[in-house]
C-alpha positions in Angstrom: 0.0 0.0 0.0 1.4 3.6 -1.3 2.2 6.2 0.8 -1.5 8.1 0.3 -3.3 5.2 2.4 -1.0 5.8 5.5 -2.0 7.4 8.8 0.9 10.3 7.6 -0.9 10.3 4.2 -4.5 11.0 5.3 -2.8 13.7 8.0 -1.1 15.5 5.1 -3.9 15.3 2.8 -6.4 17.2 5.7 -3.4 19.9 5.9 -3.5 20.2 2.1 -0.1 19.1 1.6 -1.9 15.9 -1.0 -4.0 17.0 -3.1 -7.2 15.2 -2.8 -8.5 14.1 -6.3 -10.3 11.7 -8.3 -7.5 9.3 -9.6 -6.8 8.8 -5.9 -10.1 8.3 -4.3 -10.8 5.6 -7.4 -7.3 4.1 -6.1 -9.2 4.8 -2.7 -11.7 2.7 -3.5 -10.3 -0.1 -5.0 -7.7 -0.9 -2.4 -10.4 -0.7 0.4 -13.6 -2.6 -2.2 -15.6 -0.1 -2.4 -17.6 -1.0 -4.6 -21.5 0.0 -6.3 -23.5 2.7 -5.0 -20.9 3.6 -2.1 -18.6 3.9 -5.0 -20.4 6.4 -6.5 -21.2 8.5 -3.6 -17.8 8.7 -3.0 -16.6 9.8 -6.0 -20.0 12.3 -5.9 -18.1 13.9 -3.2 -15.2 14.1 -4.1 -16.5 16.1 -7.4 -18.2 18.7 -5.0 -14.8 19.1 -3.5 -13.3 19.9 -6.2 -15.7 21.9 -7.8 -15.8 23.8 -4.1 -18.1 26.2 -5.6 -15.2 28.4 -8.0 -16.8 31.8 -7.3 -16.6 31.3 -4.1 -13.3 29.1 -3.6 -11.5 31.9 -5.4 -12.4 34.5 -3.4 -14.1 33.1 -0.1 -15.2 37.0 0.5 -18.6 36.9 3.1 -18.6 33.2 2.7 -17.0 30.8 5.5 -15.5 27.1 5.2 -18.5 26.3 7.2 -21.4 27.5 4.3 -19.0 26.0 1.9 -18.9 22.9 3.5 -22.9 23.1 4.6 -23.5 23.2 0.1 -21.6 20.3 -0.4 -23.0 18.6 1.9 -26.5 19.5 1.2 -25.9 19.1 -2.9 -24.6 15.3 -1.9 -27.1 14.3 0.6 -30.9 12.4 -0.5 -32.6 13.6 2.4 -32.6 17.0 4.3 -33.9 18.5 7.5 -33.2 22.0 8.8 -35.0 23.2 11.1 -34.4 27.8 12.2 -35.1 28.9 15.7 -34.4 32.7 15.1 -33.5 33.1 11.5 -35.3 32.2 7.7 -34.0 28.7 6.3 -30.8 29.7 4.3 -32.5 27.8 1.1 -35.6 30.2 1.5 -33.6 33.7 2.4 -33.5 36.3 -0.6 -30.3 37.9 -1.3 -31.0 41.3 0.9 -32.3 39.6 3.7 -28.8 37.0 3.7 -26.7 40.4 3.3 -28.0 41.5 6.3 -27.2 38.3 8.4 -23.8 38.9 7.1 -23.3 42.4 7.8 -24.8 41.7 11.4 -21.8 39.0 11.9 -19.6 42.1 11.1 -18.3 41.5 7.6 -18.1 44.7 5.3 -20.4 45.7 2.5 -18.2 44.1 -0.3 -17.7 41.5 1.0 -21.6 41.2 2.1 -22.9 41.8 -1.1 -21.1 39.1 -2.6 -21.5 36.5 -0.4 -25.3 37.6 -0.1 -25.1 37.2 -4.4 -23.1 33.8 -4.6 -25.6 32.2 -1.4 -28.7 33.4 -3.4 -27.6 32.3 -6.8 -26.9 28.9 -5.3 -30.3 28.3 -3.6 -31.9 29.5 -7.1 -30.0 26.9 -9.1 -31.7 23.9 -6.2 -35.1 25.8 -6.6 -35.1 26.1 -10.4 -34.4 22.6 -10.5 -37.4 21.3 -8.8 -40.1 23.2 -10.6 -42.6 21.1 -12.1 -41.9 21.5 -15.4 -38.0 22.4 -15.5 -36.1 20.2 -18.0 -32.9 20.8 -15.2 -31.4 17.8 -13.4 -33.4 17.8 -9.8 -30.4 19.2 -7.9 -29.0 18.7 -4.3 -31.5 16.1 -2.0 -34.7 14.3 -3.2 -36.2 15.1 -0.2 -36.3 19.0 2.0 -38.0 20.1 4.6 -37.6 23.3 5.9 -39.4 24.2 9.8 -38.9 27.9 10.4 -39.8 28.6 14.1 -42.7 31.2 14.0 -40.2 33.7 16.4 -37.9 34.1 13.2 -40.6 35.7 11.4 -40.5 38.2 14.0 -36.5 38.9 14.2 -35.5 42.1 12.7 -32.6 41.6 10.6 -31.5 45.2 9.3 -35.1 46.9 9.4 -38.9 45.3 9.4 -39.0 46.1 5.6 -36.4 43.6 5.2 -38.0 41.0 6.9 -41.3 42.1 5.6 -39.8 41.9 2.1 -37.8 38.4 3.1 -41.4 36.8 4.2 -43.3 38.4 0.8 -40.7 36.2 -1.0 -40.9 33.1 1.2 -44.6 33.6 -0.4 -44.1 33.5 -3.7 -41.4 30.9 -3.9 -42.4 27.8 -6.3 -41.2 25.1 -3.9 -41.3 22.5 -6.5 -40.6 18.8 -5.9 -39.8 17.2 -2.7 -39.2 20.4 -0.9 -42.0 22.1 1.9 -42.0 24.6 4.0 -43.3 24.8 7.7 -43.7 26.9 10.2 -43.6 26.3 13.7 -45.9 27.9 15.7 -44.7 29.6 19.3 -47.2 28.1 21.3 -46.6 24.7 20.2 -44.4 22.8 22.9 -41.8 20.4 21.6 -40.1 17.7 23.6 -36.8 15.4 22.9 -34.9 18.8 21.6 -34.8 22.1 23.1 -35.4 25.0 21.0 -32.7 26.5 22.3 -30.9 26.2 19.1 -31.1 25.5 15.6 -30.0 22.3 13.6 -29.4 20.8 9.7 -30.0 17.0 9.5 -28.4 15.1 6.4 -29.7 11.6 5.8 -30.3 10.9 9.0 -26.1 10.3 9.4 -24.8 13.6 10.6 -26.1 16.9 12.0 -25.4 20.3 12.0 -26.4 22.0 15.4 -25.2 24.9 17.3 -22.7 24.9 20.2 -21.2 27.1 22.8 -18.5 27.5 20.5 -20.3 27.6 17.4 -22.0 25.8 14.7 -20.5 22.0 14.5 -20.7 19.0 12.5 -21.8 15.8 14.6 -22.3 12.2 13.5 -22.1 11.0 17.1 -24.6 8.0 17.4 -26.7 9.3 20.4 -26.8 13.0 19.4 -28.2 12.0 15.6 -31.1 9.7 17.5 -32.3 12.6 19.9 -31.8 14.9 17.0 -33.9 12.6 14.6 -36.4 12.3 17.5 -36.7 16.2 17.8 -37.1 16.5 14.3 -39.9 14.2 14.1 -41.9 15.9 17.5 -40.9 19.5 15.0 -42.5 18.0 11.9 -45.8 17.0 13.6 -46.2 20.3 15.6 -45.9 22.7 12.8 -47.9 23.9 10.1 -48.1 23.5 6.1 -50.3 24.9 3.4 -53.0 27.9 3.9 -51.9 27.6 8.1 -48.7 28.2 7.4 -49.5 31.4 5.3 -51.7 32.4 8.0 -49.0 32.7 10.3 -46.7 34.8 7.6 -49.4 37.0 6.5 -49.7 37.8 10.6 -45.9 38.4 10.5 -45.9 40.3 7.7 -48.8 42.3 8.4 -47.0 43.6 12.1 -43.9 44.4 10.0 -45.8 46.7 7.5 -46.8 48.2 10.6 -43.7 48.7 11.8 -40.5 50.8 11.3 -38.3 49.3 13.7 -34.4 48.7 12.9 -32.1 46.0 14.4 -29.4 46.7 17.3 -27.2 46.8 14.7 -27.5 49.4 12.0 
Protein backbone atom coordinates (compact mmCIF):
# COMPACT_ATOMS: atom_id res chain seq x y z
CA UNK A 1 0.00 0.00 0.00
CA UNK A 2 1.36 3.64 -1.27
CA UNK A 3 2.16 6.17 0.84
CA UNK A 4 -1.48 8.10 0.26
CA UNK A 5 -3.35 5.25 2.43
CA UNK A 6 -1.04 5.79 5.46
CA UNK A 7 -2.02 7.44 8.76
CA UNK A 8 0.91 10.28 7.62
CA UNK A 9 -0.92 10.32 4.21
CA UNK A 10 -4.48 11.05 5.27
CA UNK A 11 -2.80 13.75 8.04
CA UNK A 12 -1.13 15.51 5.12
CA UNK A 13 -3.87 15.26 2.78
CA UNK A 14 -6.39 17.22 5.69
CA UNK A 15 -3.38 19.86 5.93
CA UNK A 16 -3.49 20.24 2.12
CA UNK A 17 -0.10 19.07 1.62
CA UNK A 18 -1.87 15.90 -0.99
CA UNK A 19 -3.97 17.04 -3.10
CA UNK A 20 -7.25 15.21 -2.83
CA UNK A 21 -8.50 14.08 -6.32
CA UNK A 22 -10.31 11.69 -8.28
CA UNK A 23 -7.52 9.29 -9.62
CA UNK A 24 -6.82 8.82 -5.91
CA UNK A 25 -10.06 8.26 -4.32
CA UNK A 26 -10.80 5.65 -7.37
CA UNK A 27 -7.34 4.09 -6.09
CA UNK A 28 -9.21 4.75 -2.72
CA UNK A 29 -11.72 2.69 -3.47
CA UNK A 30 -10.27 -0.07 -5.05
CA UNK A 31 -7.65 -0.88 -2.42
CA UNK A 32 -10.41 -0.71 0.40
CA UNK A 33 -13.62 -2.56 -2.19
CA UNK A 34 -15.57 -0.12 -2.37
CA UNK A 35 -17.64 -1.04 -4.65
CA UNK A 36 -21.51 -0.04 -6.26
CA UNK A 37 -23.49 2.73 -4.97
CA UNK A 38 -20.95 3.58 -2.11
CA UNK A 39 -18.61 3.89 -4.99
CA UNK A 40 -20.44 6.36 -6.50
CA UNK A 41 -21.16 8.52 -3.58
CA UNK A 42 -17.75 8.65 -3.00
CA UNK A 43 -16.56 9.78 -6.04
CA UNK A 44 -20.05 12.27 -5.93
CA UNK A 45 -18.14 13.95 -3.16
CA UNK A 46 -15.21 14.10 -4.14
CA UNK A 47 -16.54 16.06 -7.43
CA UNK A 48 -18.22 18.71 -5.04
CA UNK A 49 -14.77 19.12 -3.54
CA UNK A 50 -13.34 19.86 -6.24
CA UNK A 51 -15.70 21.92 -7.82
CA UNK A 52 -15.75 23.83 -4.07
CA UNK A 53 -18.09 26.19 -5.57
CA UNK A 54 -15.21 28.37 -7.97
CA UNK A 55 -16.84 31.78 -7.34
CA UNK A 56 -16.60 31.35 -4.07
CA UNK A 57 -13.25 29.05 -3.59
CA UNK A 58 -11.55 31.94 -5.45
CA UNK A 59 -12.37 34.48 -3.37
CA UNK A 60 -14.14 33.10 -0.11
CA UNK A 61 -15.25 36.97 0.55
CA UNK A 62 -18.55 36.87 3.09
CA UNK A 63 -18.58 33.18 2.68
CA UNK A 64 -16.96 30.81 5.55
CA UNK A 65 -15.51 27.13 5.21
CA UNK A 66 -18.47 26.27 7.23
CA UNK A 67 -21.42 27.52 4.31
CA UNK A 68 -18.96 25.97 1.85
CA UNK A 69 -18.91 22.91 3.50
CA UNK A 70 -22.92 23.15 4.58
CA UNK A 71 -23.49 23.24 0.14
CA UNK A 72 -21.63 20.26 -0.44
CA UNK A 73 -23.04 18.62 1.91
CA UNK A 74 -26.48 19.51 1.17
CA UNK A 75 -25.88 19.08 -2.90
CA UNK A 76 -24.59 15.30 -1.93
CA UNK A 77 -27.06 14.33 0.57
CA UNK A 78 -30.93 12.35 -0.48
CA UNK A 79 -32.61 13.56 2.43
CA UNK A 80 -32.62 17.01 4.29
CA UNK A 81 -33.94 18.48 7.46
CA UNK A 82 -33.23 22.00 8.79
CA UNK A 83 -34.99 23.18 11.14
CA UNK A 84 -34.35 27.76 12.22
CA UNK A 85 -35.12 28.94 15.68
CA UNK A 86 -34.44 32.69 15.05
CA UNK A 87 -33.47 33.08 11.49
CA UNK A 88 -35.27 32.17 7.70
CA UNK A 89 -33.99 28.69 6.29
CA UNK A 90 -30.78 29.65 4.28
CA UNK A 91 -32.47 27.84 1.12
CA UNK A 92 -35.60 30.24 1.54
CA UNK A 93 -33.61 33.68 2.35
CA UNK A 94 -33.52 36.28 -0.57
CA UNK A 95 -30.26 37.91 -1.27
CA UNK A 96 -31.05 41.33 0.88
CA UNK A 97 -32.29 39.57 3.67
CA UNK A 98 -28.83 37.01 3.74
CA UNK A 99 -26.73 40.38 3.32
CA UNK A 100 -28.04 41.53 6.34
CA UNK A 101 -27.17 38.27 8.37
CA UNK A 102 -23.76 38.85 7.06
CA UNK A 103 -23.31 42.42 7.82
CA UNK A 104 -24.84 41.66 11.36
CA UNK A 105 -21.77 38.99 11.88
CA UNK A 106 -19.64 42.06 11.05
CA UNK A 107 -18.30 41.48 7.59
CA UNK A 108 -18.05 44.73 5.29
CA UNK A 109 -20.44 45.69 2.47
CA UNK A 110 -18.25 44.07 -0.33
CA UNK A 111 -17.73 41.48 0.96
CA UNK A 112 -21.56 41.22 2.15
CA UNK A 113 -22.94 41.79 -1.07
CA UNK A 114 -21.08 39.07 -2.59
CA UNK A 115 -21.47 36.48 -0.36
CA UNK A 116 -25.27 37.57 -0.13
CA UNK A 117 -25.12 37.25 -4.36
CA UNK A 118 -23.14 33.78 -4.59
CA UNK A 119 -25.58 32.17 -1.36
CA UNK A 120 -28.66 33.43 -3.40
CA UNK A 121 -27.63 32.33 -6.76
CA UNK A 122 -26.93 28.94 -5.26
CA UNK A 123 -30.34 28.29 -3.61
CA UNK A 124 -31.89 29.49 -7.07
CA UNK A 125 -29.99 26.87 -9.12
CA UNK A 126 -31.69 23.93 -6.21
CA UNK A 127 -35.12 25.80 -6.55
CA UNK A 128 -35.05 26.10 -10.36
CA UNK A 129 -34.38 22.58 -10.47
CA UNK A 130 -37.43 21.28 -8.76
CA UNK A 131 -40.13 23.22 -10.60
CA UNK A 132 -42.57 21.08 -12.10
CA UNK A 133 -41.90 21.48 -15.41
CA UNK A 134 -38.00 22.44 -15.45
CA UNK A 135 -36.07 20.20 -18.01
CA UNK A 136 -32.88 20.80 -15.22
CA UNK A 137 -31.41 17.77 -13.40
CA UNK A 138 -33.41 17.84 -9.79
CA UNK A 139 -30.36 19.23 -7.94
CA UNK A 140 -29.00 18.70 -4.29
CA UNK A 141 -31.54 16.06 -1.97
CA UNK A 142 -34.73 14.35 -3.22
CA UNK A 143 -36.24 15.11 -0.19
CA UNK A 144 -36.30 18.95 2.00
CA UNK A 145 -37.98 20.08 4.61
CA UNK A 146 -37.65 23.25 5.87
CA UNK A 147 -39.39 24.16 9.78
CA UNK A 148 -38.86 27.87 10.42
CA UNK A 149 -39.76 28.62 14.08
CA UNK A 150 -42.72 31.23 13.98
CA UNK A 151 -40.23 33.68 16.43
CA UNK A 152 -37.93 34.14 13.20
CA UNK A 153 -40.59 35.74 11.41
CA UNK A 154 -40.54 38.24 13.98
CA UNK A 155 -36.55 38.85 14.19
CA UNK A 156 -35.46 42.12 12.69
CA UNK A 157 -32.59 41.61 10.61
CA UNK A 158 -31.47 45.19 9.30
CA UNK A 159 -35.08 46.88 9.44
CA UNK A 160 -38.89 45.31 9.43
CA UNK A 161 -39.05 46.15 5.60
CA UNK A 162 -36.43 43.62 5.18
CA UNK A 163 -38.00 41.00 6.90
CA UNK A 164 -41.34 42.05 5.55
CA UNK A 165 -39.77 41.87 2.11
CA UNK A 166 -37.80 38.36 3.12
CA UNK A 167 -41.39 36.81 4.21
CA UNK A 168 -43.28 38.43 0.85
CA UNK A 169 -40.75 36.23 -0.98
CA UNK A 170 -40.90 33.14 1.19
CA UNK A 171 -44.60 33.56 -0.37
CA UNK A 172 -44.10 33.54 -3.70
CA UNK A 173 -41.43 30.92 -3.93
CA UNK A 174 -42.38 27.82 -6.26
CA UNK A 175 -41.16 25.14 -3.88
CA UNK A 176 -41.34 22.48 -6.51
CA UNK A 177 -40.57 18.84 -5.87
CA UNK A 178 -39.83 17.24 -2.73
CA UNK A 179 -39.22 20.40 -0.88
CA UNK A 180 -42.00 22.08 1.92
CA UNK A 181 -41.99 24.61 4.02
CA UNK A 182 -43.34 24.81 7.69
CA UNK A 183 -43.68 26.87 10.19
CA UNK A 184 -43.56 26.31 13.71
CA UNK A 185 -45.89 27.92 15.68
CA UNK A 186 -44.73 29.61 19.26
CA UNK A 187 -47.20 28.11 21.33
CA UNK A 188 -46.58 24.72 20.22
CA UNK A 189 -44.43 22.82 22.91
CA UNK A 190 -41.80 20.37 21.57
CA UNK A 191 -40.13 17.68 23.59
CA UNK A 192 -36.80 15.39 22.94
CA UNK A 193 -34.87 18.78 21.63
CA UNK A 194 -34.78 22.09 23.07
CA UNK A 195 -35.44 24.97 21.04
CA UNK A 196 -32.69 26.53 22.34
CA UNK A 197 -30.92 26.15 19.06
CA UNK A 198 -31.14 25.52 15.56
CA UNK A 199 -30.02 22.26 13.61
CA UNK A 200 -29.38 20.81 9.69
CA UNK A 201 -29.97 17.01 9.47
CA UNK A 202 -28.45 15.11 6.44
CA UNK A 203 -29.67 11.61 5.81
CA UNK A 204 -30.34 10.88 9.02
CA UNK A 205 -26.11 10.35 9.40
CA UNK A 206 -24.84 13.64 10.60
CA UNK A 207 -26.07 16.85 11.96
CA UNK A 208 -25.39 20.30 12.00
CA UNK A 209 -26.37 21.99 15.37
CA UNK A 210 -25.25 24.92 17.30
CA UNK A 211 -22.72 24.90 20.22
CA UNK A 212 -21.23 27.08 22.85
CA UNK A 213 -18.53 27.47 20.54
CA UNK A 214 -20.34 27.61 17.40
CA UNK A 215 -22.02 25.84 14.70
CA UNK A 216 -20.45 22.03 14.49
CA UNK A 217 -20.71 18.96 12.51
CA UNK A 218 -21.80 15.82 14.60
CA UNK A 219 -22.33 12.17 13.54
CA UNK A 220 -22.07 10.97 17.08
CA UNK A 221 -24.64 8.05 17.44
CA UNK A 222 -26.75 9.34 20.38
CA UNK A 223 -26.80 12.99 19.40
CA UNK A 224 -28.22 12.04 15.63
CA UNK A 225 -31.10 9.74 17.53
CA UNK A 226 -32.28 12.61 19.87
CA UNK A 227 -31.84 14.88 16.99
CA UNK A 228 -33.87 12.56 14.59
CA UNK A 229 -36.40 12.27 17.50
CA UNK A 230 -36.74 16.16 17.77
CA UNK A 231 -37.08 16.52 14.26
CA UNK A 232 -39.93 14.24 14.05
CA UNK A 233 -41.94 15.88 17.51
CA UNK A 234 -40.88 19.48 15.01
CA UNK A 235 -42.45 18.00 11.92
CA UNK A 236 -45.83 17.04 13.64
CA UNK A 237 -46.21 20.32 15.56
CA UNK A 238 -45.92 22.66 12.77
CA UNK A 239 -47.86 23.86 10.12
CA UNK A 240 -48.08 23.53 6.05
CA UNK A 241 -50.26 24.89 3.39
CA UNK A 242 -53.01 27.89 3.90
CA UNK A 243 -51.94 27.61 8.13
CA UNK A 244 -48.72 28.22 7.42
CA UNK A 245 -49.50 31.38 5.27
CA UNK A 246 -51.67 32.36 8.00
CA UNK A 247 -49.00 32.67 10.30
CA UNK A 248 -46.69 34.84 7.65
CA UNK A 249 -49.37 36.96 6.48
CA UNK A 250 -49.67 37.84 10.58
CA UNK A 251 -45.86 38.40 10.45
CA UNK A 252 -45.88 40.28 7.74
CA UNK A 253 -48.77 42.30 8.38
CA UNK A 254 -47.04 43.63 12.13
CA UNK A 255 -43.91 44.44 10.04
CA UNK A 256 -45.82 46.72 7.51
CA UNK A 257 -46.78 48.22 10.63
CA UNK A 258 -43.74 48.67 11.76
CA UNK A 259 -40.54 50.82 11.32
CA UNK A 260 -38.27 49.32 13.72
CA UNK A 261 -34.43 48.71 12.88
CA UNK A 262 -32.09 46.01 14.44
CA UNK A 263 -29.43 46.72 17.30
CA UNK A 264 -27.22 46.82 14.74
CA UNK A 265 -27.54 49.44 11.97
Amino acid sequence: MSHKYSVSGILKRERGEIKIDLEYITDYCLALRIKGKERVRLIELTKLFLLQFDPWQQSKQGVTQLQLDFWKRLLASDCFFEFQNSVICGILQSEEYRYEILRSHGVNHVNASMGAKQRFDLAQALLASRVTDSSMRLVGPEEVRLVVHENALYQVIGSSKVIADQIEYMMNLNLGRGLELRILPREKAVSNIPLMYSFSLFDNTLILMEAATGAVYSANAESIERVQKGASSIFENSLSGQNAKTLLLKALAYHSKSNNTAFFE
